[in-house]
gemmi code that builds the backbone of each chain (N, CA, C; Angstrom):
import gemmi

chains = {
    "A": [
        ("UNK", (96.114, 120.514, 92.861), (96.934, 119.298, 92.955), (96.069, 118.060, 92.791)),
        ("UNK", (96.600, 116.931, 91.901), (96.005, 115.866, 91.908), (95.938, 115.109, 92.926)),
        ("UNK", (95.263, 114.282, 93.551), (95.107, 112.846, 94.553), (96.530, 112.331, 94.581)),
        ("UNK", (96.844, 112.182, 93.198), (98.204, 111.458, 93.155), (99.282, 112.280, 93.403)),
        ("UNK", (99.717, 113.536, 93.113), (100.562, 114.460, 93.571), (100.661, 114.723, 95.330)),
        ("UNK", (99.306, 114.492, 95.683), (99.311, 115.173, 96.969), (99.578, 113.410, 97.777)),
        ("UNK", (99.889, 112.455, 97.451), (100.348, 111.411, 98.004), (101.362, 111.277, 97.926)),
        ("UNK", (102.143, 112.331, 97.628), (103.823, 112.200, 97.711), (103.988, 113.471, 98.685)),
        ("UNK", (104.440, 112.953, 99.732), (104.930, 114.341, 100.801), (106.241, 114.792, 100.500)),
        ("UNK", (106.525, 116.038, 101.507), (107.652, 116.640, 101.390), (108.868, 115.678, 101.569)),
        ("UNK", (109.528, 115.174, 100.635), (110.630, 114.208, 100.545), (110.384, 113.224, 100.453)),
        ("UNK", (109.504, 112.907, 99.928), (109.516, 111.440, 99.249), (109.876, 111.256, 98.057)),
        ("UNK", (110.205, 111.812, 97.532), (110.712, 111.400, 96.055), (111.985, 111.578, 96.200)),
        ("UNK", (112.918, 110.974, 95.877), (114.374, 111.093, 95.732), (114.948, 110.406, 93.927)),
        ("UNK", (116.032, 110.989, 93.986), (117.224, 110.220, 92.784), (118.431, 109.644, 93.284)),
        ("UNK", (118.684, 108.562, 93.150), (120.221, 108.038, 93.130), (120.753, 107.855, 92.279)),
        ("UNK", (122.118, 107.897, 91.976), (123.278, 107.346, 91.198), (123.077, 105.430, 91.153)),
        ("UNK", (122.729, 105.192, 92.081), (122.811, 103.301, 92.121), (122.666, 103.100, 93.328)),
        ("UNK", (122.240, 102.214, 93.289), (122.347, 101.473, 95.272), (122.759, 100.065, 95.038)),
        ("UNK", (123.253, 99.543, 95.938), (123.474, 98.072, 95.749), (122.620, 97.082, 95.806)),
        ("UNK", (121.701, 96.992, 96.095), (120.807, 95.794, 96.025), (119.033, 96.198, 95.957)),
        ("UNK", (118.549, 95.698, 95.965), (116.717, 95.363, 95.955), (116.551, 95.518, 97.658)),
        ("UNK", (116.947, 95.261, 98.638), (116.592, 95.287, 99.584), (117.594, 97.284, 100.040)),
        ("UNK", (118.747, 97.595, 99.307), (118.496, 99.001, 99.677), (117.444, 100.002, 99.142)),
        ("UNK", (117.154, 99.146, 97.718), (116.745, 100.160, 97.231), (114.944, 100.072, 97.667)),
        ("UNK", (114.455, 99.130, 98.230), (113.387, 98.935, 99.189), (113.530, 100.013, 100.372)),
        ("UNK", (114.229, 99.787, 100.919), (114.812, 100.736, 102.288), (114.931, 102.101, 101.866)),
        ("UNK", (115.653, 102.078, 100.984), (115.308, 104.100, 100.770), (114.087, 104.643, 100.555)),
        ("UNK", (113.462, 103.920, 99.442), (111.626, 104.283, 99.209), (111.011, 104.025, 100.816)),
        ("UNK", (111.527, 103.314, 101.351), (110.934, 103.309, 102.641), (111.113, 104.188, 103.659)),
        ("UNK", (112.611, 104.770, 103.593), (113.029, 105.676, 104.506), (112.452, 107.442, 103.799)),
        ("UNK", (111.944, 107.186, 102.552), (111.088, 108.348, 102.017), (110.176, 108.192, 102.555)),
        ("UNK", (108.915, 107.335, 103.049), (107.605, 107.237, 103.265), (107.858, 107.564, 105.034)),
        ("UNK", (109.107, 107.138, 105.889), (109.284, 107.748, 106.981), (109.408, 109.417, 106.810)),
        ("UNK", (110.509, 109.886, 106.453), (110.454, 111.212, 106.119), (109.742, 112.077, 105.926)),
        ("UNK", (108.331, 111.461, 104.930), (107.240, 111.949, 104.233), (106.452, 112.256, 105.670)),
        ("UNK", (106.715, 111.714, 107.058), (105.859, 111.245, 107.724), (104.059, 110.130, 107.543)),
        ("UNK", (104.902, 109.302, 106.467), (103.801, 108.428, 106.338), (103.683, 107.073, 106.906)),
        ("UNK", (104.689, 106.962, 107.229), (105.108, 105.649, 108.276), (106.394, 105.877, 109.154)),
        ("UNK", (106.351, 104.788, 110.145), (107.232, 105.090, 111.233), (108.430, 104.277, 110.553)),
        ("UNK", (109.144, 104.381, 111.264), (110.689, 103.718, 110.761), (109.928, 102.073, 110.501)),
        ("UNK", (109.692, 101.172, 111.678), (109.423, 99.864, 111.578), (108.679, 99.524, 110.474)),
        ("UNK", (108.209, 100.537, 109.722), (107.582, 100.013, 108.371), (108.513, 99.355, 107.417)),
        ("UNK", (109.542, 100.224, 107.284), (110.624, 99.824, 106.570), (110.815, 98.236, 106.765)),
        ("UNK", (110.906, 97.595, 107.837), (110.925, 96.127, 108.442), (109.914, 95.118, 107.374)),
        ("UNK", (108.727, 96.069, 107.404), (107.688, 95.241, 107.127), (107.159, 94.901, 105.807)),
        ("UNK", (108.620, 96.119, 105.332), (108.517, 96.029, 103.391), (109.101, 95.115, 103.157)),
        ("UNK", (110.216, 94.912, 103.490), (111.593, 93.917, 103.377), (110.999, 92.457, 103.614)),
        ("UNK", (110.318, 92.571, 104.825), (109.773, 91.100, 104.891), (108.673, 90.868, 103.962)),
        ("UNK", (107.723, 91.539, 103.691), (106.759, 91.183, 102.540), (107.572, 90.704, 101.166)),
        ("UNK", (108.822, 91.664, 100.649), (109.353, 91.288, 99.227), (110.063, 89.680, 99.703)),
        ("UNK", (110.508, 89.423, 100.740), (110.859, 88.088, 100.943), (109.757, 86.961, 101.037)),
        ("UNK", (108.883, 87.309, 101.717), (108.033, 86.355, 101.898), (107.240, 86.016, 100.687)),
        ("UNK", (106.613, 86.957, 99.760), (106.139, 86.623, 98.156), (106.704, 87.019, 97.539)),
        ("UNK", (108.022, 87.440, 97.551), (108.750, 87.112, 96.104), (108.455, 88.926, 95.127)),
        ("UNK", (108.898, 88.536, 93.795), (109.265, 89.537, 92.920), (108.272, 90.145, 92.211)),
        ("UNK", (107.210, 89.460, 92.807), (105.902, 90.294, 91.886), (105.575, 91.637, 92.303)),
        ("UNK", (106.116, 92.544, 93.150), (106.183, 93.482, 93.275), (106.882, 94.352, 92.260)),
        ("UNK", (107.420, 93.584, 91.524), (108.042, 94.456, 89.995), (106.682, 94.463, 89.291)),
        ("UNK", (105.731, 95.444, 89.117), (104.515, 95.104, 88.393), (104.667, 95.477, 87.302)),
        ("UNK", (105.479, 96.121, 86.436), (105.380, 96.451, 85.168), (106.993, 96.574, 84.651)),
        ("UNK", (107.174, 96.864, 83.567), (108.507, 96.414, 83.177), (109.029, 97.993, 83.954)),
        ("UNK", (110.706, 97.718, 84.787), (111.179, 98.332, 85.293), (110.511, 99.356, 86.367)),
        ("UNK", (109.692, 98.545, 86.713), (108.826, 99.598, 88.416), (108.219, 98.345, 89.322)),
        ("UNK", (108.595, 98.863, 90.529), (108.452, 98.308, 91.539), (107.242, 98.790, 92.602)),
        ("UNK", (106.555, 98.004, 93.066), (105.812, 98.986, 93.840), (105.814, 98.115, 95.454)),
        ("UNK", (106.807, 99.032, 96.554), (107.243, 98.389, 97.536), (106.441, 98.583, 98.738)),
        ("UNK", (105.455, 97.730, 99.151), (104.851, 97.976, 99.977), (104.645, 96.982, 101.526)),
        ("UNK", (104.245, 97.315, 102.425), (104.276, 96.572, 104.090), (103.094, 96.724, 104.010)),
        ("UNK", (102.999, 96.082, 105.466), (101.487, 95.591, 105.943), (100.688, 96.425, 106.464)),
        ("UNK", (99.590, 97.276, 105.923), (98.889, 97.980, 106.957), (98.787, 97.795, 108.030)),
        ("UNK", (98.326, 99.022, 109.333), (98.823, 98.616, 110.839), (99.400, 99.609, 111.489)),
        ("UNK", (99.837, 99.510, 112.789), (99.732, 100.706, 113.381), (101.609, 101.353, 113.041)),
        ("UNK", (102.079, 100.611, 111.879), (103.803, 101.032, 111.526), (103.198, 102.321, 110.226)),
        ("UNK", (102.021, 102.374, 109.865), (101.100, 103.512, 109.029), (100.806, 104.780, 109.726)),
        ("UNK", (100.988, 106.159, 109.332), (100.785, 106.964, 109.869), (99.690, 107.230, 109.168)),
        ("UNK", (99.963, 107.977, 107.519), (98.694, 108.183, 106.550), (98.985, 107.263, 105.320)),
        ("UNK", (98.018, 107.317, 104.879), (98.061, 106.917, 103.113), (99.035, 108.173, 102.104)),
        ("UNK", (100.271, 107.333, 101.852), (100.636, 107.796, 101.087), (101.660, 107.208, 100.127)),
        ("UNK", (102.477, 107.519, 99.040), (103.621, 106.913, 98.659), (104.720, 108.031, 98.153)),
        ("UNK", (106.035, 107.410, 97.923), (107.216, 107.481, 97.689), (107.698, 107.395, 96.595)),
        ("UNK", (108.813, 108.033, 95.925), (109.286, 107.269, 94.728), (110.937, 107.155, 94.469)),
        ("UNK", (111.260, 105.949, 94.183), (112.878, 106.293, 94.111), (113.714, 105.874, 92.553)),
        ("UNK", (114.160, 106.651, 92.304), (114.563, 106.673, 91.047), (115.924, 106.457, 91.028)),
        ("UNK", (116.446, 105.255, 90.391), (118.041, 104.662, 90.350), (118.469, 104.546, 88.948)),
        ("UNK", (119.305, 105.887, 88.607), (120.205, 105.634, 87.435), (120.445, 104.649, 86.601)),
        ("UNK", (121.302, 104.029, 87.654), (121.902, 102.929, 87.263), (120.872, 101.244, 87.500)),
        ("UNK", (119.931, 101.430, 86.360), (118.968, 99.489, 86.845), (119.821, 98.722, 87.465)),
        ("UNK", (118.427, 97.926, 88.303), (119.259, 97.353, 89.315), (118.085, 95.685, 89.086)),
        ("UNK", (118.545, 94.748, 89.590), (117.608, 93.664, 89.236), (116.716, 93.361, 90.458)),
        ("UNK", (115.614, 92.847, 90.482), (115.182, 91.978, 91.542), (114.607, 91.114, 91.749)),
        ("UNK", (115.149, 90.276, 90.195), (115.017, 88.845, 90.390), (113.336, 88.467, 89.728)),
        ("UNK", (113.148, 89.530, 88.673), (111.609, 89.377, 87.989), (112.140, 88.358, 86.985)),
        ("UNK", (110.757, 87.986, 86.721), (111.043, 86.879, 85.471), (111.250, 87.403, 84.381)),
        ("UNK", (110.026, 88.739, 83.902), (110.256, 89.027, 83.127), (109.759, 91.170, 83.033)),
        ("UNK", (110.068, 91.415, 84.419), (110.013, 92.972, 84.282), (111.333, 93.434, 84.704)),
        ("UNK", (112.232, 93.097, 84.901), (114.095, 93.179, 84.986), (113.818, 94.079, 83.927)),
        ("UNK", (115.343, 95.042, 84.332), (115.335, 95.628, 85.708), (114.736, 96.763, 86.126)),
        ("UNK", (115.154, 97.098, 87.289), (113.913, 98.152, 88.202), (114.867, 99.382, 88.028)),
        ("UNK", (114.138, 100.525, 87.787), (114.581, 101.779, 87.953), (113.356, 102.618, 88.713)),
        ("UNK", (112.244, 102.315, 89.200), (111.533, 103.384, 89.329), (111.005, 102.137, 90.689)),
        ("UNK", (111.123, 102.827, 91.807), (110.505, 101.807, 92.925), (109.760, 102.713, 93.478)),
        ("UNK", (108.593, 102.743, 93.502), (107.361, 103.206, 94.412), (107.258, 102.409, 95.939)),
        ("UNK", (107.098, 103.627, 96.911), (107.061, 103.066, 98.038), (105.264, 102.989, 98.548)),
        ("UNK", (104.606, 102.699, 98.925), (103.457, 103.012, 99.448), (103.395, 102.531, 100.943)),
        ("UNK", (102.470, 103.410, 101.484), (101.897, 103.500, 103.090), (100.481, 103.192, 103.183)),
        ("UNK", (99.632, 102.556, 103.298), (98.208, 102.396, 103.251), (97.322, 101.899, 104.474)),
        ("UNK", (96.627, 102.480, 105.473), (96.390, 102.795, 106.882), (95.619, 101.767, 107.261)),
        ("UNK", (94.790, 100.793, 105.552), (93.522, 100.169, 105.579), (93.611, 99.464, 104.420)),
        ("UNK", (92.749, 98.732, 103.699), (92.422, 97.881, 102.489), (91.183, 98.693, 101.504)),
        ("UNK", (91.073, 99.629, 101.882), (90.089, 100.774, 101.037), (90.220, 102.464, 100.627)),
        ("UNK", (91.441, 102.734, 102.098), (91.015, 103.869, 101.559), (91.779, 104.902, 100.834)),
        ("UNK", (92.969, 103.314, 100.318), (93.933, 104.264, 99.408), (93.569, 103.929, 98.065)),
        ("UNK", (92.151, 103.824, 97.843), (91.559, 103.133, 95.812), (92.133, 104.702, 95.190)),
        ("UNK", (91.426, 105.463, 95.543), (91.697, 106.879, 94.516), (93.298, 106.929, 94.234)),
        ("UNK", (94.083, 106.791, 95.233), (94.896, 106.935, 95.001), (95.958, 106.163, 93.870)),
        ("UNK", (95.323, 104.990, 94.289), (96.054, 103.992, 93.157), (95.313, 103.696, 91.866)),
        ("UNK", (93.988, 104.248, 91.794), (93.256, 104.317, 90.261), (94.166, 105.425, 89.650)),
        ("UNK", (94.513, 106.542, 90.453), (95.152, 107.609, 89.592), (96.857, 107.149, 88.894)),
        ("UNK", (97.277, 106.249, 90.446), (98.489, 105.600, 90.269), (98.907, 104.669, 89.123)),
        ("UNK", (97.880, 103.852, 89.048), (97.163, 103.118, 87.693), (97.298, 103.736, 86.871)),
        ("UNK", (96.498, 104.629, 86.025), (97.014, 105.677, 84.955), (97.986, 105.864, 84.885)),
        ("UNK", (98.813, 106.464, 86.139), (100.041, 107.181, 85.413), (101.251, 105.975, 84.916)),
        ("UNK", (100.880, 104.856, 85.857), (101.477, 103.731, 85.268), (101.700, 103.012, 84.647)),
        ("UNK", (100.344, 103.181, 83.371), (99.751, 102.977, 81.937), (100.362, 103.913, 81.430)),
        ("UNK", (100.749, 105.135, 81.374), (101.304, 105.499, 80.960), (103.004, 105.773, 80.134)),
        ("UNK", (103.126, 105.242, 78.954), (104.415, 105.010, 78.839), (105.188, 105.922, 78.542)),
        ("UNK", (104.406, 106.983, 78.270), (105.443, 108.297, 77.180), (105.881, 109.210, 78.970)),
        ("UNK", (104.532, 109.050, 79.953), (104.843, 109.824, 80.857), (105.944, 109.089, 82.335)),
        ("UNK", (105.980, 107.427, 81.967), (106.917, 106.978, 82.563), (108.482, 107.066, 81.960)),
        ("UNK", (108.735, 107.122, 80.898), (109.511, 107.786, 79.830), (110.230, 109.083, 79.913)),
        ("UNK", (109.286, 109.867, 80.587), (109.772, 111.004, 80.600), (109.962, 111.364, 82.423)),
        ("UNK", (109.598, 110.631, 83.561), (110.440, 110.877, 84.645), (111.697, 109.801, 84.770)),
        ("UNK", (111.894, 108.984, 83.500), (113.140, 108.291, 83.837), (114.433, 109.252, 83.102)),
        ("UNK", (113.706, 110.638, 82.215), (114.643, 111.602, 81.709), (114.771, 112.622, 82.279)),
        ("UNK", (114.207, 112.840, 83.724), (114.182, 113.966, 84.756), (115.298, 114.136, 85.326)),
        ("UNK", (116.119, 115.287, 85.494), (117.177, 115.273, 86.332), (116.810, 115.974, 87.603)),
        ("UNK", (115.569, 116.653, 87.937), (115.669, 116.372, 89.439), (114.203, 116.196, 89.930)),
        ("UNK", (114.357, 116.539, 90.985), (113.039, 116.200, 91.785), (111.937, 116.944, 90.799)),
        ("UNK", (111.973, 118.070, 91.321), (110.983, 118.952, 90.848), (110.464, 118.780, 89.156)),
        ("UNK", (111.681, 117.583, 88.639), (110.766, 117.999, 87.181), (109.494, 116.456, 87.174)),
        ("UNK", (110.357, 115.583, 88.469), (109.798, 114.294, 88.635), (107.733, 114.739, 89.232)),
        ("UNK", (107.783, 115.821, 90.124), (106.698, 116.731, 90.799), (106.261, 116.920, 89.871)),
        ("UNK", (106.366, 117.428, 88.672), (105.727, 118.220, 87.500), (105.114, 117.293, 86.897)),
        ("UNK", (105.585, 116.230, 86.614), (104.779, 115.303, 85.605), (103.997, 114.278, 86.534)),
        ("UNK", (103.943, 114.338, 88.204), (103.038, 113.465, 89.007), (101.828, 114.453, 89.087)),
        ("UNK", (101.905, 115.545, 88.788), (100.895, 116.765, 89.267), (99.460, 116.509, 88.073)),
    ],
    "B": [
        ("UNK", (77.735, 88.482, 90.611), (79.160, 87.856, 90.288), (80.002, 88.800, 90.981)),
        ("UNK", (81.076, 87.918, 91.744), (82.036, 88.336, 92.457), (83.488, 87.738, 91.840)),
        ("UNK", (84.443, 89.062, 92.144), (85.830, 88.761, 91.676), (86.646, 88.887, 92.778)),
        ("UNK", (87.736, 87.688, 93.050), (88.630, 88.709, 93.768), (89.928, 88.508, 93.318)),
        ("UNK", (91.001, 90.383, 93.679), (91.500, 90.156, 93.416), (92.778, 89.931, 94.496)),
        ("UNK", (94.075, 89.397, 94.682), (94.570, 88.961, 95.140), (95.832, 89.190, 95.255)),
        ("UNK", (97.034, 89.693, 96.374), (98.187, 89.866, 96.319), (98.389, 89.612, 97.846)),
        ("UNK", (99.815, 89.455, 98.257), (100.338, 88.893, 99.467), (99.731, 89.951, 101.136)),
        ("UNK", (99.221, 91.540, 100.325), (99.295, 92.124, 101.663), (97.920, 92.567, 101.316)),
        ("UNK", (97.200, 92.346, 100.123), (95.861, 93.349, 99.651), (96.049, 94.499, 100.194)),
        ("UNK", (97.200, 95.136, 99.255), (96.732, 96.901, 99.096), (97.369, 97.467, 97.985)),
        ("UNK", (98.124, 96.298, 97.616), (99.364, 96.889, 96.438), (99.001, 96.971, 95.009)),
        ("UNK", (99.575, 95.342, 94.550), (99.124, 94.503, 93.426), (97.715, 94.317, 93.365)),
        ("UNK", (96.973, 93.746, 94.205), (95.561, 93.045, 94.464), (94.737, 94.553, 93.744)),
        ("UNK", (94.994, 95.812, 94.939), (94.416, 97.160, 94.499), (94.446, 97.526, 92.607)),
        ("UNK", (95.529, 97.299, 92.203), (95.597, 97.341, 90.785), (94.969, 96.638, 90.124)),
        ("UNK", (95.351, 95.752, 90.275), (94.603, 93.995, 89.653), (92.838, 94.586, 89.317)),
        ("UNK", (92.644, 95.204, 90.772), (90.855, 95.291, 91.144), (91.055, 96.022, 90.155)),
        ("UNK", (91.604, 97.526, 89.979), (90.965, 98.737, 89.128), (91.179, 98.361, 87.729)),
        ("UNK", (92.728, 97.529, 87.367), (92.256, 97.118, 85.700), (91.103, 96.221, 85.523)),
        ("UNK", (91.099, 95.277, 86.259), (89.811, 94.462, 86.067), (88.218, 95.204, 85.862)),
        ("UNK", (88.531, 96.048, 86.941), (86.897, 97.240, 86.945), (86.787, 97.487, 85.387)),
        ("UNK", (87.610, 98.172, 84.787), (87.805, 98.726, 83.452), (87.428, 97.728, 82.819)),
        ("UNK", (88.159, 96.481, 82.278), (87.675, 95.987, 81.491), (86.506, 94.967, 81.294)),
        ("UNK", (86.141, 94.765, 82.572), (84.482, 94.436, 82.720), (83.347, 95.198, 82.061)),
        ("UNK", (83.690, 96.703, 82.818), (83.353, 97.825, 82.095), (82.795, 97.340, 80.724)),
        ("UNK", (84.003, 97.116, 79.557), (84.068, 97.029, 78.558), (83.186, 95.889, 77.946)),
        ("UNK", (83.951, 95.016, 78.660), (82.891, 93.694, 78.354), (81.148, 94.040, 79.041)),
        ("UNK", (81.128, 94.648, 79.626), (79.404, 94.770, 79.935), (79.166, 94.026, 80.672)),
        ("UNK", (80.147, 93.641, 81.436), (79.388, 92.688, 82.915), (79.331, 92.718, 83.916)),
        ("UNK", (78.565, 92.711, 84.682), (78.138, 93.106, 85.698), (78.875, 92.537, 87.230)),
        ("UNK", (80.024, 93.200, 87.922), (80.506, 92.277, 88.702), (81.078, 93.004, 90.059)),
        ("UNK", (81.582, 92.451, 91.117), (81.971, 93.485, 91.890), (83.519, 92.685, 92.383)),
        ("UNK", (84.445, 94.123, 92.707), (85.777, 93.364, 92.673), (86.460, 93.579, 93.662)),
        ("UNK", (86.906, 92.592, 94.769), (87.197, 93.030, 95.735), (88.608, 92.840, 95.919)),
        ("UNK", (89.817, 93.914, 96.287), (90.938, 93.206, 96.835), (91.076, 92.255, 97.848)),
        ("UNK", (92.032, 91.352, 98.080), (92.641, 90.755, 99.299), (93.466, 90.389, 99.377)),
        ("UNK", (93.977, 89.549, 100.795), (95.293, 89.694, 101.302), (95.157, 87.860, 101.016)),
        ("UNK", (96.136, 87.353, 101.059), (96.201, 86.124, 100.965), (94.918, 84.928, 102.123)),
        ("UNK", (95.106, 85.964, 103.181), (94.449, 85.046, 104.360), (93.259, 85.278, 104.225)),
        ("UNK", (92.905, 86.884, 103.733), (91.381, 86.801, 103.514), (90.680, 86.048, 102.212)),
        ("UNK", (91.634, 86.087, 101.800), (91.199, 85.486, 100.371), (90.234, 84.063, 100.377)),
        ("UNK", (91.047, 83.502, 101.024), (90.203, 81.517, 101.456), (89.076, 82.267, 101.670)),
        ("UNK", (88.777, 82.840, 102.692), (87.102, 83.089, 103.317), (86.595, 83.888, 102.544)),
        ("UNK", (86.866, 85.166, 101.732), (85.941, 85.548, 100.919), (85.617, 85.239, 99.728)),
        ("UNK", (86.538, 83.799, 99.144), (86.516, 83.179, 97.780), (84.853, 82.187, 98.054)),
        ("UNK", (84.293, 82.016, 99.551), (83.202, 81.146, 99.304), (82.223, 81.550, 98.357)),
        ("UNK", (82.156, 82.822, 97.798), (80.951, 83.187, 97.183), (81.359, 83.532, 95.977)),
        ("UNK", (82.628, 83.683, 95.450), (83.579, 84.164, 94.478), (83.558, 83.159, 93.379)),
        ("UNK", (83.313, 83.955, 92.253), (83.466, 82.928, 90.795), (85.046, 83.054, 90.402)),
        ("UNK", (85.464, 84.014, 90.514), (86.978, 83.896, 89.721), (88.185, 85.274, 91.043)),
        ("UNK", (88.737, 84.427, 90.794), (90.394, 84.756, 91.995), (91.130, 85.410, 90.432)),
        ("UNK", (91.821, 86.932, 90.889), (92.921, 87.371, 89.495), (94.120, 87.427, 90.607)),
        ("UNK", (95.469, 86.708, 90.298), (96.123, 86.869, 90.845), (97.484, 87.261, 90.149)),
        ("UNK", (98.780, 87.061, 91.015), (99.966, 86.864, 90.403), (100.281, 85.407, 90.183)),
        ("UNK", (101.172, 84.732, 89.050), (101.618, 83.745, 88.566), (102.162, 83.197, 90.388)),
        ("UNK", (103.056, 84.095, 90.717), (103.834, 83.433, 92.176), (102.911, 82.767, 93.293)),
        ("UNK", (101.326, 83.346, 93.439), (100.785, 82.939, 94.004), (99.875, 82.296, 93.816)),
        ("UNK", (99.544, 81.341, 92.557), (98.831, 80.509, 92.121), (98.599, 79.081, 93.383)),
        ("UNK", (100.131, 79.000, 93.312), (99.949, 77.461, 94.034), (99.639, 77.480, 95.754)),
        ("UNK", (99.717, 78.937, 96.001), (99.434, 78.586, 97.745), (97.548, 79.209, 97.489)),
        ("UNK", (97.218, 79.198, 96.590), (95.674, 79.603, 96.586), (94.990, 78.145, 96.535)),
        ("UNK", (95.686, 77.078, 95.848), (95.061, 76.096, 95.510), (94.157, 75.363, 96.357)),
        ("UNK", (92.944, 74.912, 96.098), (91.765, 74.294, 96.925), (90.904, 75.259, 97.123)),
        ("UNK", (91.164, 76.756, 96.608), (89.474, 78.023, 96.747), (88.829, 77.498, 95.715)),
        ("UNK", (87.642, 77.570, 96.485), (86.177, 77.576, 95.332), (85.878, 78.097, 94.105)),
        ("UNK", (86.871, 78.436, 93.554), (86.806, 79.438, 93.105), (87.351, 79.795, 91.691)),
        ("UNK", (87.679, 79.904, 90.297), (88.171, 79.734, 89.458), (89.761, 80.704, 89.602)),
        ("UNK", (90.909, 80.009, 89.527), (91.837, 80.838, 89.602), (92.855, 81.555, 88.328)),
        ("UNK", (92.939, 82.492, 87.929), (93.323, 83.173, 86.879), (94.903, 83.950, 87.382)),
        ("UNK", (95.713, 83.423, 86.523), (97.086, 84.396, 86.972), (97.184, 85.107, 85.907)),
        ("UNK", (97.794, 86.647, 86.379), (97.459, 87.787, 85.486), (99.314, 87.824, 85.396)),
        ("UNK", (99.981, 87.848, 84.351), (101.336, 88.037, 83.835), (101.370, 89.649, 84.278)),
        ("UNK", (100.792, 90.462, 83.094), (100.947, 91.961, 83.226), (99.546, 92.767, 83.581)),
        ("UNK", (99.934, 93.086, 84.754), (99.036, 94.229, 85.726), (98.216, 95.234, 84.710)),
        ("UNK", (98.774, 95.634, 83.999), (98.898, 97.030, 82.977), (98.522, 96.792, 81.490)),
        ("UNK", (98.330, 95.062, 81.523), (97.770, 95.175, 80.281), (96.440, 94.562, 79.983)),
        ("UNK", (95.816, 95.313, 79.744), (93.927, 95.288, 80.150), (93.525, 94.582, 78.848)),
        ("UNK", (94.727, 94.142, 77.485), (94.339, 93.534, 76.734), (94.461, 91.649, 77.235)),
        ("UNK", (95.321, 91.578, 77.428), (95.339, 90.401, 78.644), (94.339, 90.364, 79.717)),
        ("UNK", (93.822, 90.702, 80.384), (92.649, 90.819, 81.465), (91.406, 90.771, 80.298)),
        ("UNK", (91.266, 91.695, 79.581), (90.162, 91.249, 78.684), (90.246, 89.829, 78.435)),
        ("UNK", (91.214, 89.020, 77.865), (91.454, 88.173, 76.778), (90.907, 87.052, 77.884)),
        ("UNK", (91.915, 86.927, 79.369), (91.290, 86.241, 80.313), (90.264, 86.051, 80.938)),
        ("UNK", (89.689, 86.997, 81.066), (88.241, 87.378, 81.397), (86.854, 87.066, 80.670)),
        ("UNK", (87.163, 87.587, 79.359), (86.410, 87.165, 78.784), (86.045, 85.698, 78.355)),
        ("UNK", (87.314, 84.560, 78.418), (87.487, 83.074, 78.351), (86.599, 82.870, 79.770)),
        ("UNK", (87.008, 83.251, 80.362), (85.861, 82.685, 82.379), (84.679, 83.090, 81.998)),
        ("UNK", (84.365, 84.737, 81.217), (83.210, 84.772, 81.492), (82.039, 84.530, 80.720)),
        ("UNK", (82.368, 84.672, 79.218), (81.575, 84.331, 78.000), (81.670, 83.035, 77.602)),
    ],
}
model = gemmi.Model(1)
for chain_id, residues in chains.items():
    chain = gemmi.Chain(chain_id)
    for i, (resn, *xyz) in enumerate(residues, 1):
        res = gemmi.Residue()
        res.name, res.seqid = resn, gemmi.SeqId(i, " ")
        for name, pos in zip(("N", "CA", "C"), xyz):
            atom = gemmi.Atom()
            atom.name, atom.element = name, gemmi.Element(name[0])
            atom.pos, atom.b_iso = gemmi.Position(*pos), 0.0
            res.add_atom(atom)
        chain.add_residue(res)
    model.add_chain(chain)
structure = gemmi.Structure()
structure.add_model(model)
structure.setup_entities()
């Protein structure tokens, strides 16, 4: 297993049909990184307030989001989430509208999740392989191409 | 030579920012070290810092670091980070 595979725990990755807004679809990637056991519920709090407090640059690339809170004791381990919405949804980017792929992340510290996000990096450079989990119909084929 | 890079919580954006930047320094051949941060650390570790990579949104609450400030549009595109980079650094 890659660094990056093994930062997605048991249930963190999900698919929806649509959610209604940027702040659910924050909350579900978040309620994956609880699940995952990578953060406690109150993390979820601390995502929501970060995308309010700076804004939409958390859309880092066209249609992906990467939703993250404040390191701290709402961190269990380093890890992330991913939530995948059918139906794009906006959140107000200038110019990466709209979001279908929201990454949740958990990070315990300011160092010791690099591997994880150099690998995250790649796969996010990647266009043929972001391409092809927005044509996944379920989890497991979403697992296959993070591996 | 010191870089930093910069997002609201330093672990997200800032973390990315650092590793495309690593790369295309790389490329360019220069010698530098790149540190993430969080907005608050940022003021205090910009005293020794030649160039801040940030997001466009957070340009204006950085204003008054020592520091040369660069807003990066796209995270992911290392031809842009070159293009910027190389204007600060050559």
């Amino acid at each position: 297993m890659s660094i990056l595979s093994e930062a997605f725990g048991d249930g963190s990755i999900i698919i929806k049909e649509s959610v209604a807004d940027r702040d659910e679809a924050i909350s579900i990637a978040g309620e994956c990184l609880v699940v995952s056991r990578k953060a406690k519920p109150e993390y979820i709090e601390s995502m929501l307030a970060a995308v309010e407090k700076f804004g939409p640059y958390i859309v880092i690339a066209p249609g992906i989001a990467l939703a993250h809170g404040k390191p701290g004791d709402e961190v269990l381990a380093t890890g992330l989430s991913l939530l995948m919405i059918r139906e794009p949804i906006e959140f107000k980017h200038s110019e990466n509208d709209p979001v279908q792929l929201v990454f949740g992340l958990a990070a315990t510290d300011h160092d010791s999740h690099i591997e994880v996000m150099a690998e995250l990096a790649s796969f996010l450079s990647d266009s043929n392989r972001i391409n092809s989990v927005l044509t996944c119909s379920n989890i497991e084929q979403i697992r296959a191409l993070l591996a | 030579m010191k870089i930093i890079a910069v997002c609201g919580m330093g672990i997200g954006t800032s973390v990315l920012l650092k590793i495309n930047a690593e790369k295309v320094l790389k490329m360019l051949g220069v010698e530098a070290t790149v540190e993430a941060a969080d907005m608050s650390t940022a003021r205090k570790a910009s005293f020794d810092a030649q160039i801040i990579l940030t997001t466009p949104e957070l340009v204006e609450s950085l204003r008054g670091v020592n520091a040369e400030i660069i807003a990066i549009d796209h995270f992911f595109d290392l031809e842009e980070l070159n293009a910027k980079l190389s204007k600060a650094l050559l």
